[in-house]
C-alpha positions in Angstrom: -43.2 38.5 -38.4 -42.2 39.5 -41.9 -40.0 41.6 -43.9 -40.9 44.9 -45.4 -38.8 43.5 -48.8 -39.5 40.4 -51.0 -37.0 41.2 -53.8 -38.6 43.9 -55.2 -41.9 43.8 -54.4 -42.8 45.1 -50.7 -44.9 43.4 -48.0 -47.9 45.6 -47.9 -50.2 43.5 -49.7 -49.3 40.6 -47.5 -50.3 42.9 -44.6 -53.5 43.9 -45.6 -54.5 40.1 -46.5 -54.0 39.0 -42.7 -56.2 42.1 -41.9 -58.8 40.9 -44.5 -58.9 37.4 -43.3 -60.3 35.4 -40.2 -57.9 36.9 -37.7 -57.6 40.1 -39.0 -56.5 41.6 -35.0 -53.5 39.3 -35.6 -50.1 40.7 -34.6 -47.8 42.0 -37.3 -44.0 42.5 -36.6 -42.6 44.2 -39.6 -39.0 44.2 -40.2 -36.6 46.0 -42.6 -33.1 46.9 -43.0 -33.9 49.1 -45.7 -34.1 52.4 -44.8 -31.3 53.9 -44.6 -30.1 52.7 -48.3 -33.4 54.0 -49.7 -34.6 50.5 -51.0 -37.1 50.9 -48.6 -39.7 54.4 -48.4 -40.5 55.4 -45.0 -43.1 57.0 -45.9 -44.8 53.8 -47.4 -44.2 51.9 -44.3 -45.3 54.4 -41.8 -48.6 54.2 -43.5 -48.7 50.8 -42.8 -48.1 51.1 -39.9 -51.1 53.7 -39.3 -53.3 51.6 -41.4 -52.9 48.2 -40.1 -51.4 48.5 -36.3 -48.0 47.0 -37.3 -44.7 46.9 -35.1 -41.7 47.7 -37.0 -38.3 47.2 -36.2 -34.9 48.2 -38.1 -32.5 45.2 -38.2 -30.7 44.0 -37.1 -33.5 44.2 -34.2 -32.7 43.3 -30.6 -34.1 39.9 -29.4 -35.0 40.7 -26.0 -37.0 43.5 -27.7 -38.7 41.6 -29.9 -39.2 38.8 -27.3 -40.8 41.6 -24.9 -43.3 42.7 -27.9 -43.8 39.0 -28.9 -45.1 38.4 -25.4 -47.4 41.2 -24.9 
């Protein structure tokens, strides 16, 4: 699980290192809060998403849905 924002710098590099490494078909839950003030681009993390099989969620997310897609 991680956030789509670290300060300024965004999470995609992060992303792409667990998909370069010894488990790269680990499970990535993305999370951001972002959007809607424009700190975050859409656009950048939908193709993330596409690239690296990630599960996003806007928070504040709802923990029995995260639970659910943690357990799968």
């Amino acid at each position: 699980m991680i956030d789509w924002l670290f300060g300024v710098d965004i999470s995609a590099g992060a992303i792409r290192a667990v998909h370069e490494s010894d488990n790269p078909d680990a499970p990535i839950f993305l999370l951001t809060d972002e959007l809607t003030t424009g700190k975050a681009s859409e656009s950048e993390i939908s193709q993330t998403i596409r690239d690296y099989n990630v599960t996003c969620f806007e928070k504040p997310a709802r923990l029995g849905i995260l639970v659910a897609d943690l357990s799968k």
